[in-house]
C-alpha positions as a Markdown table, in Angstrom:
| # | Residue | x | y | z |
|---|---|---|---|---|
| 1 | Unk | -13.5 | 29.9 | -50.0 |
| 2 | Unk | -10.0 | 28.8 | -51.0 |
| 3 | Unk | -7.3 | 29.8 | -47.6 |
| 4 | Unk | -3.3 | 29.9 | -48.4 |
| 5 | Unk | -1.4 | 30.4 | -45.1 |
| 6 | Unk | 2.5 | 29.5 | -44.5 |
| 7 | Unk | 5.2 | 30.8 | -42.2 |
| 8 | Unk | 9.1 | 29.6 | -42.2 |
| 9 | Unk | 9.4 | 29.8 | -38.3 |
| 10 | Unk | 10.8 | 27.3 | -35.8 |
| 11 | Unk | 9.6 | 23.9 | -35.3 |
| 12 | Unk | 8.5 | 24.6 | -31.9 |
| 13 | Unk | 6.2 | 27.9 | -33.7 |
| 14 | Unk | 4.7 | 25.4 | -36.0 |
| 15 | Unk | 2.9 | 24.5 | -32.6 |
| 16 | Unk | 1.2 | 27.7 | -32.4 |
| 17 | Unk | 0.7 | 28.1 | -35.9 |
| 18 | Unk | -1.3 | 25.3 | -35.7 |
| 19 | Unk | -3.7 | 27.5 | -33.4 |
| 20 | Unk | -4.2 | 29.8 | -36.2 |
| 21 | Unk | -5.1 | 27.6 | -38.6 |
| 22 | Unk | -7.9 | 25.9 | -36.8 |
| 23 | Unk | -9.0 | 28.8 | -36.3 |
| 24 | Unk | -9.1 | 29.2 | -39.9 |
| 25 | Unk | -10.9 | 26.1 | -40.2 |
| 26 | Unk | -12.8 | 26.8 | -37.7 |
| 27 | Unk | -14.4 | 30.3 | -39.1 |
| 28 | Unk | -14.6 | 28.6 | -42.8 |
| 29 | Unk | -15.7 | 25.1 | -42.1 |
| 30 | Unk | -16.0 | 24.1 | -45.8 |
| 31 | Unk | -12.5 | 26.1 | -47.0 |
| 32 | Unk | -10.0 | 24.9 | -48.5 |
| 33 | Unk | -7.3 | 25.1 | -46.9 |
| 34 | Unk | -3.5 | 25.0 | -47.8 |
| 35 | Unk | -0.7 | 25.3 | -45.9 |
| 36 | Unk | 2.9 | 26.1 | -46.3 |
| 37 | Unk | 5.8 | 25.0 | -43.7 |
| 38 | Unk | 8.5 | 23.7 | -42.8 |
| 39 | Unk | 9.3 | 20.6 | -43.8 |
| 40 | Unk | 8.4 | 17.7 | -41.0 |
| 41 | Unk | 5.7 | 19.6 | -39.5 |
| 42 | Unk | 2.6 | 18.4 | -41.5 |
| 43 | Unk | 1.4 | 16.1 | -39.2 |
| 44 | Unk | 0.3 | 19.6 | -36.7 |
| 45 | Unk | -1.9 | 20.3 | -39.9 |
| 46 | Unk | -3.0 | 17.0 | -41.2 |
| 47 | Unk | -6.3 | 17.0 | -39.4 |
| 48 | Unk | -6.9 | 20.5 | -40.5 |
| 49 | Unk | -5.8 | 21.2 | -44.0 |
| 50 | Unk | -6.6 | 20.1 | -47.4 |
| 51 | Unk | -3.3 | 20.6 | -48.6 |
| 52 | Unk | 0.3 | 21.0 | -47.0 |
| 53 | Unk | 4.0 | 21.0 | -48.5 |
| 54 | Unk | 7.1 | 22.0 | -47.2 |
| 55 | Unk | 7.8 | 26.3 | -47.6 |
| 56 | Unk | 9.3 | 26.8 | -50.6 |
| 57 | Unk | 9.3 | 30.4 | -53.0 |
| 58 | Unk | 7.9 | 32.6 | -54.4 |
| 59 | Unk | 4.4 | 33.2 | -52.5 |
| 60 | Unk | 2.0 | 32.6 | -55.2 |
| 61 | Unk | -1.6 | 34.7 | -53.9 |
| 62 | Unk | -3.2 | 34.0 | -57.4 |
| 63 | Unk | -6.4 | 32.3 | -57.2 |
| 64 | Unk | -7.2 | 32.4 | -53.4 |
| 65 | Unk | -9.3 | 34.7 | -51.2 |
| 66 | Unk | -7.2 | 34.7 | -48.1 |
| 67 | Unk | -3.4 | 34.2 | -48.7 |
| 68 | Unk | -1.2 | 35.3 | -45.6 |
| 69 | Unk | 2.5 | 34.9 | -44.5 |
| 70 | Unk | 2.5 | 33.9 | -40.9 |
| 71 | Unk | 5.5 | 36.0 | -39.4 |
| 72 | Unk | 4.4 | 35.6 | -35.4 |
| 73 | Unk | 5.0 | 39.0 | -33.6 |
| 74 | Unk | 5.4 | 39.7 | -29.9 |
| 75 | Unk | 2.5 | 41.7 | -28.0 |
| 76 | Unk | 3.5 | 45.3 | -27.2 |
| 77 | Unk | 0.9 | 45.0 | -24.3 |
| 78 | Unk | -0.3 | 42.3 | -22.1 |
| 79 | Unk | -4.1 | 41.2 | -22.7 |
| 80 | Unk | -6.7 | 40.0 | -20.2 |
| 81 | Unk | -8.2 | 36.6 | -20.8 |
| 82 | Unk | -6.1 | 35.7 | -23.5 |
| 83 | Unk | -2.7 | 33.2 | -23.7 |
| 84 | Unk | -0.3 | 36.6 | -24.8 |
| 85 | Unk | 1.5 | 34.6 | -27.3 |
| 86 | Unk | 2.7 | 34.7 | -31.0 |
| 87 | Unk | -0.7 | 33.1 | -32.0 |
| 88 | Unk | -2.7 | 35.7 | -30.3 |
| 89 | Unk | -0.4 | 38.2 | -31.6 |
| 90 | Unk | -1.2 | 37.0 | -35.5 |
| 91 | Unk | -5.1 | 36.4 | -34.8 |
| 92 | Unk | -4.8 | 40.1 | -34.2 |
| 93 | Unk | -2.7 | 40.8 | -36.8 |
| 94 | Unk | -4.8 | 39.2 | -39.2 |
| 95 | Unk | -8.1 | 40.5 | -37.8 |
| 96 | Unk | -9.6 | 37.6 | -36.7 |
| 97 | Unk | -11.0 | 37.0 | -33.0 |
| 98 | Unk | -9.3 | 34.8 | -30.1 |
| 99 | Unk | -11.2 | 31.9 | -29.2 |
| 100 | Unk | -9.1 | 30.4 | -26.1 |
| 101 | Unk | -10.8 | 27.0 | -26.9 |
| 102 | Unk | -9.1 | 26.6 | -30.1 |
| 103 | Unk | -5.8 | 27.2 | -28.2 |
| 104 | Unk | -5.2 | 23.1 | -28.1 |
| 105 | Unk | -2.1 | 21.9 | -29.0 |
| 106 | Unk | -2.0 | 18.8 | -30.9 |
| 107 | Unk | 0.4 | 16.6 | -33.5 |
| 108 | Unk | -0.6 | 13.7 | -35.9 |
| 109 | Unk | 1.4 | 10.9 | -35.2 |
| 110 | Unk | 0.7 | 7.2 | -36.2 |
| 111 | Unk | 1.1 | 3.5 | -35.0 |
| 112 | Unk | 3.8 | 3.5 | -36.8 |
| 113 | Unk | 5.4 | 6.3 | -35.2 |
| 114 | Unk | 5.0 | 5.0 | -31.7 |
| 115 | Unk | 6.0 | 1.6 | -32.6 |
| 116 | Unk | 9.5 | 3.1 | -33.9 |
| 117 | Unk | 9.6 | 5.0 | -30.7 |
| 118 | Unk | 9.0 | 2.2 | -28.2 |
| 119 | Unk | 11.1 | 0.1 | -30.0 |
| 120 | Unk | 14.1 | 2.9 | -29.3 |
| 121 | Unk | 13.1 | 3.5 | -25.3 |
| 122 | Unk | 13.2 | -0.4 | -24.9 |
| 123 | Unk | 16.2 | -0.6 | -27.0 |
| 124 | Unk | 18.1 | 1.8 | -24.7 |
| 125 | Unk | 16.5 | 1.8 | -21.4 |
| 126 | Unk | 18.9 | 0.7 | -18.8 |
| 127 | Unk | 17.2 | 1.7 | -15.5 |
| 128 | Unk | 13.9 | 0.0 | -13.6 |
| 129 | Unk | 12.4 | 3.6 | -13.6 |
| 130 | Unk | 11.6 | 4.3 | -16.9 |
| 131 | Unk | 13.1 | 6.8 | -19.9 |
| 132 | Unk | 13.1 | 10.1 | -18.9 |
| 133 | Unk | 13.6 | 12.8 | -22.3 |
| 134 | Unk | 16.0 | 15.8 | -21.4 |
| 135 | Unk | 16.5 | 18.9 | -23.6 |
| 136 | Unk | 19.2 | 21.5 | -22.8 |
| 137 | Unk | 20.2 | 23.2 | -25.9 |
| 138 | Unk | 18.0 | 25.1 | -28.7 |
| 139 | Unk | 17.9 | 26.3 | -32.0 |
| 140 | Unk | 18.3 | 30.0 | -31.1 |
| 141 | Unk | 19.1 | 32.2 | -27.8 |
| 142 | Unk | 21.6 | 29.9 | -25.9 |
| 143 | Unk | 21.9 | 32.9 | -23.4 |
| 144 | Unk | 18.7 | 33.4 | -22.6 |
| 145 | Unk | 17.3 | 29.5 | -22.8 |
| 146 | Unk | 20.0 | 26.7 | -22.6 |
| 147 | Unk | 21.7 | 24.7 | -19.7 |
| 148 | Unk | 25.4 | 24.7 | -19.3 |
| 149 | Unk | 27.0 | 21.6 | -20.1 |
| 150 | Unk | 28.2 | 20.9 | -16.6 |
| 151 | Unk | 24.2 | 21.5 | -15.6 |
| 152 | Unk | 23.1 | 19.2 | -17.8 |
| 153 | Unk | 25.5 | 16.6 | -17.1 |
| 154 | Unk | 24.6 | 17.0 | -13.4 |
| 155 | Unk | 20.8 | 16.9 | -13.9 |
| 156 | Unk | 21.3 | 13.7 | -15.8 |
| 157 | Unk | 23.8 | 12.1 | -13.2 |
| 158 | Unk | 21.2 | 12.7 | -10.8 |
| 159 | Unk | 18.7 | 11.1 | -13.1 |
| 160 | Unk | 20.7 | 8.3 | -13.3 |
| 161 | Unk | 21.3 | 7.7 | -9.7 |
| 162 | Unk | 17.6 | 8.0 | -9.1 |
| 163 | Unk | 17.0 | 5.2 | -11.1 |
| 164 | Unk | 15.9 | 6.9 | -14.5 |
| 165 | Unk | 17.0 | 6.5 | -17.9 |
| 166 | Unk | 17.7 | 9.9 | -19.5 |
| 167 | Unk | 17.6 | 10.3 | -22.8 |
| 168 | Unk | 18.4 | 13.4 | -25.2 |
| 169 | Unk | 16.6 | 15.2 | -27.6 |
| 170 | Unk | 20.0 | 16.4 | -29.4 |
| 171 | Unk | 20.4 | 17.6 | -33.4 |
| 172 | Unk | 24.5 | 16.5 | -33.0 |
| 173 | Unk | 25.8 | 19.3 | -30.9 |
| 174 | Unk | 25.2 | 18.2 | -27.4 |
| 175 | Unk | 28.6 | 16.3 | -25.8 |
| 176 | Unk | 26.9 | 14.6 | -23.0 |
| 177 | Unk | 28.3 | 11.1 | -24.9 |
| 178 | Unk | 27.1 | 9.4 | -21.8 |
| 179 | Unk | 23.5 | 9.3 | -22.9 |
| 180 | Unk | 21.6 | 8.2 | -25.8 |
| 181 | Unk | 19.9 | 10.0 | -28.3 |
| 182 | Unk | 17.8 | 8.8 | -31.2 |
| 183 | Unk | 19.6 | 10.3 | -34.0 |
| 184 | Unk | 18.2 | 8.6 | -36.9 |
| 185 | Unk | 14.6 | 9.0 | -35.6 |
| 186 | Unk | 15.3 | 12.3 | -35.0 |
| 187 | Unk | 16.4 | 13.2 | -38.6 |
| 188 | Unk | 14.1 | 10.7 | -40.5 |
| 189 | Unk | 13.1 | 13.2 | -44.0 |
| 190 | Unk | 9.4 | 14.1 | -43.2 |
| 191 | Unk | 8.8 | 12.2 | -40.1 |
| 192 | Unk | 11.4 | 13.4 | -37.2 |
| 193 | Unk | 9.0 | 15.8 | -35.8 |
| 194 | Unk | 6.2 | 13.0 | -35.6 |
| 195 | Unk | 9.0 | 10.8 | -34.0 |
| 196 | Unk | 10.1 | 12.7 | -31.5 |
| 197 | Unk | 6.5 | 14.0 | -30.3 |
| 198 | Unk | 5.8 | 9.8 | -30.1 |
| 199 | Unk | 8.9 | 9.5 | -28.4 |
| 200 | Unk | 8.1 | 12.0 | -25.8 |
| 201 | Unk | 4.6 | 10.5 | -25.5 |
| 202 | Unk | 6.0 | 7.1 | -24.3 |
| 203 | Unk | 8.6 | 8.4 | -21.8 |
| 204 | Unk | 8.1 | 8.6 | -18.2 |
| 205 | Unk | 8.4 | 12.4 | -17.8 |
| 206 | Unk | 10.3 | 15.1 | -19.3 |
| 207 | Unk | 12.6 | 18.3 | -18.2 |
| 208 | Unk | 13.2 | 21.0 | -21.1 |
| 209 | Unk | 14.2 | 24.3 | -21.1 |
| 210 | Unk | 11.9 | 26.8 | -23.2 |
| 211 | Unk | 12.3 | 25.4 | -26.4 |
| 212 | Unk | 10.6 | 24.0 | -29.4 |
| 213 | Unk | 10.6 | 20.3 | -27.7 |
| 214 | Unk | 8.5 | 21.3 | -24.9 |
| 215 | Unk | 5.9 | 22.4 | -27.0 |
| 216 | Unk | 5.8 | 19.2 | -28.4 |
| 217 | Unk | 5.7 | 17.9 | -25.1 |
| 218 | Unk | 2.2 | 20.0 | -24.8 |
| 219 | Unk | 0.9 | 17.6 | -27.6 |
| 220 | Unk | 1.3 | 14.6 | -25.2 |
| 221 | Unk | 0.1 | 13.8 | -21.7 |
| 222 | Unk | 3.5 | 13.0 | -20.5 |
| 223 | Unk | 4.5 | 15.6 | -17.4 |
| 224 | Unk | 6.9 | 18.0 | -18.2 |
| 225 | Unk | 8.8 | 20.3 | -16.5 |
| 226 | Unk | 9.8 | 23.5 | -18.2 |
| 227 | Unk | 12.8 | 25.5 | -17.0 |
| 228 | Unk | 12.3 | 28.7 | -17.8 |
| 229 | Unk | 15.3 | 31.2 | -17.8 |
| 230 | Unk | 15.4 | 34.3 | -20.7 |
| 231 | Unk | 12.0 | 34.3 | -21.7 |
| 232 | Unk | 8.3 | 34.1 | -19.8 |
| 233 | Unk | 6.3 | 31.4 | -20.4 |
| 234 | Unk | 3.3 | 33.3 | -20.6 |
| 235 | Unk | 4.2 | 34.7 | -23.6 |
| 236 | Unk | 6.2 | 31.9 | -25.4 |
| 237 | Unk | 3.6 | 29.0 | -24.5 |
| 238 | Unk | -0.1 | 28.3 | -24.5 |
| 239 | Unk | -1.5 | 27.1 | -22.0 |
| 240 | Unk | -0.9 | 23.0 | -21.6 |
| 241 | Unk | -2.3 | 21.0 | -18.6 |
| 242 | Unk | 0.7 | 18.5 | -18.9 |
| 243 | Unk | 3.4 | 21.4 | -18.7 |
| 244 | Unk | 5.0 | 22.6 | -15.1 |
| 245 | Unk | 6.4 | 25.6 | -15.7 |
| 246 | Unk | 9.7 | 26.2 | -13.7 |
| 247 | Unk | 10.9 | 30.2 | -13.1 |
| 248 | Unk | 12.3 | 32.4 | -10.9 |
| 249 | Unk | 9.6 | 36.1 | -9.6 |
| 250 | Unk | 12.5 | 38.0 | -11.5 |
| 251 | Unk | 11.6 | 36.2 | -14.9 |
| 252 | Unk | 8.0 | 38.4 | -14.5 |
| 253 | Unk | 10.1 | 41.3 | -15.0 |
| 254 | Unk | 10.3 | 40.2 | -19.0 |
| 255 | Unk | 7.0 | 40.6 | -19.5 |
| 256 | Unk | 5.6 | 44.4 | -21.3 |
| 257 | Unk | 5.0 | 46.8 | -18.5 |
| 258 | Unk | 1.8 | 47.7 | -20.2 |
| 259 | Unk | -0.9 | 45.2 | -19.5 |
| 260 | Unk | 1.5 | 43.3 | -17.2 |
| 261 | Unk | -1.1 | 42.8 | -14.2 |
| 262 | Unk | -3.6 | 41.1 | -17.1 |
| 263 | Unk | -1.3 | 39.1 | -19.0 |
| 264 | Unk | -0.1 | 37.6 | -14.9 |
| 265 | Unk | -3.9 | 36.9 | -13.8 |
| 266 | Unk | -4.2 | 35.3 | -17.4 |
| 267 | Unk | -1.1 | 33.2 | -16.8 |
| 268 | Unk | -2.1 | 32.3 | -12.6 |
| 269 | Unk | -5.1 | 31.5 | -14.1 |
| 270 | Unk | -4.3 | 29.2 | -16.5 |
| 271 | Unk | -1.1 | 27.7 | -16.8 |
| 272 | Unk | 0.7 | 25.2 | -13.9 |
| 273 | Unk | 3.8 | 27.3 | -12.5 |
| 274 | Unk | 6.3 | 27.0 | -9.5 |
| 275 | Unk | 8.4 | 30.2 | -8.7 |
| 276 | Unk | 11.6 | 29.2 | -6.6 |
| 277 | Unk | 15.2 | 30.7 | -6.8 |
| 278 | Unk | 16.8 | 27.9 | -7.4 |
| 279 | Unk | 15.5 | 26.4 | -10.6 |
| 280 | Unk | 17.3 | 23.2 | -11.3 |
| 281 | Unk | 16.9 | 22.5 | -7.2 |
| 282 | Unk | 13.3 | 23.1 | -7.3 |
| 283 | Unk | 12.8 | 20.5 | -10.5 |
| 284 | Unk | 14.7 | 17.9 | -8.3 |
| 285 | Unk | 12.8 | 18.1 | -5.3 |
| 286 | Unk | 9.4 | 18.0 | -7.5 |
| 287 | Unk | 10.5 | 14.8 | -9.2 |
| 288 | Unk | 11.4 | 13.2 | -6.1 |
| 289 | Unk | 8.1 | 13.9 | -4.3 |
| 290 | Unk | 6.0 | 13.3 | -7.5 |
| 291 | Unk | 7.9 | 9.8 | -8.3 |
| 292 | Unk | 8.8 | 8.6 | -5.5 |
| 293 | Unk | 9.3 | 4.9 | -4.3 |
| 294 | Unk | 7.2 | 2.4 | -4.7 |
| 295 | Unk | 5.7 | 4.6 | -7.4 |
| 296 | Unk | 2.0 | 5.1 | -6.3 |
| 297 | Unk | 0.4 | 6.5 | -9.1 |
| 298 | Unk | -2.7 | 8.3 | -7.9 |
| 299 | Unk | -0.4 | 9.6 | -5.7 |
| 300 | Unk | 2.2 | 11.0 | -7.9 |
| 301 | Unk | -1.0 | 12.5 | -10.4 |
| 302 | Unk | -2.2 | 14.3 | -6.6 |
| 303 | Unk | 1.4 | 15.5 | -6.2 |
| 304 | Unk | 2.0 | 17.0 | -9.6 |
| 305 | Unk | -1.4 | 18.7 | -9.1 |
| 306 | Unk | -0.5 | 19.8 | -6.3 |
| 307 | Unk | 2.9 | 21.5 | -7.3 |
| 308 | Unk | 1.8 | 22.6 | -10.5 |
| 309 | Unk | -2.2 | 22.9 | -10.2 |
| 310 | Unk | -1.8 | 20.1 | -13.1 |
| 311 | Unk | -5.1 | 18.3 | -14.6 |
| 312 | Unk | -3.9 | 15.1 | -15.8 |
């Protein structure tokens, strides 16, 4: 059995393509398997995949028996006992059967990779409490996902003054000068996505919006807290025990009206979520309880399972 699958989407959805393909592997243990991408993700497929390079044209199908372009839809519908994601959405699509234990996120990285990322935190941590990674800006929707400058600048004040480090996962378009960010690791040819999942791994916690980032921040065990604005988590992330996911009872309303019951038992179920009206206040007050002074870490691991229903 000879398997060709590639897509050309977002970092972030070479997370959840990841999914597909072990499921792939999964159905066709002794396949062989190739995958197409985009360039810097092949350490999500490494483990899985007999062959990987970066997405380039045309499609060639000749000479496999399963050659598919991965183009991640949205479900019309909400589904029981299922994540409702893209990767669910192209399991369909393709005709293959959900199993939720293959939903695992999961990235390759290497000594080396962490070394280079400890190396930075140490470099550029200036507070007793530990780096803390911040992401405010994506690739795509700034409406519906980003933080406004002055938010961002505030969170991180407040960081700051609380005796954190924050760093910034930036791509050169973020003007909070104030803090670092580790450019070169970040656009390192073939390794920035390893770098930056290693980077994340070694901080002390992390506050994203709903962006690519945090779901490399599922492929840790560091704590993150997801702020969730334009989009509903259940249907842009899998489930993660190390994610909190932040959002308002209004941000429900995005979800398909058909199935909508299912696809929120699913997501009560499975995922760690806080609803609050005040979303940036809310994250404050949880990393305040959860790391508080003298840091008492069974404690803090009983607190965040206590606001997010975490298993750490």
């Amino acid at each position: 059995m000879r398997v060709f699958l590639r897509t050309k989407h977002g970092l972030g959805d070479n997370c959840q393509f990841r999914i597909v393909v072990a499921h792939y592997r999964h159905l066709y243990p002794d396949a062989y398997i190739r995958v197409e991408s985009n360039p810097n993700t092949y350490c999500f497929y490494s483990d899985l995949v007999n062959e990987w390079s970066a997405y380039k044209y045309p499609f060639e199908t000749g000479g496999w028996d399963i050659a598919h372009y991965i183009h991640f839809g949205h479900l019309e519908r909400g589904l029981p006992n299922l994540p409702n994601t893209k990767a669910t959405w192209e399991l369909h699509h393709q005709g293959l059967t959900p199993n939720p234990e293959l939903y695992q996120y999961h990235c390759n990285t290497t000594a080396l990779h962490d070394d280079k990322a400890l190396n930075w935190l140490i470099e550029n941590n200036q507070a007793e409490r530990g780096m803390v990674a911040v992401h405010y800006q994506g690739n795509s929707s700034p409406d519906k996902k980003d933080l406004q400058n002055y938010e961002a600048y505030s969170l991180c004040d407040w960081l700051k003054g609380e005796g954190f480090q924050p760093w910034l996962i930036d791509y050169g378009t973020s003007t909070l000068v104030d803090y670092p960010c580790p450019t070169e690791l970040l656009n390192e040819p073939e390794e920035s996505v390893a770098n930056l999942v290693a980077l994340i791994a070694q901080s002390r916690f992390m506050v994203a919006i709903n962006s690519g980032p945090a779901c490399f921040a599922a492929c840790t065990n560091t704590p993150t807290f997801v702020l969730n604005r334009g989009f509903h988590p259940a249907t842009t992330f899998d489930p993660a025990p190390n994610l909190i996911h932040l959002l308002t009872e209004s941000t429900d309303d995005l979800l398909p009206e058909a199935g909508r019951e299912d696809c929120l038992d699913y997501f009560d179920e499975n995922y760690n979520a806080i609803y609050t009206d005040n979303i940036l206040d809310e994250v404050r007050g949880c990393i305040t309880e959860c790391f508080a002074e003298p840091y008492d870490e069974e404690l803090g691991l009983r607190l965040l399972k206590e606001f997010g229903g975490i298993c750490m």
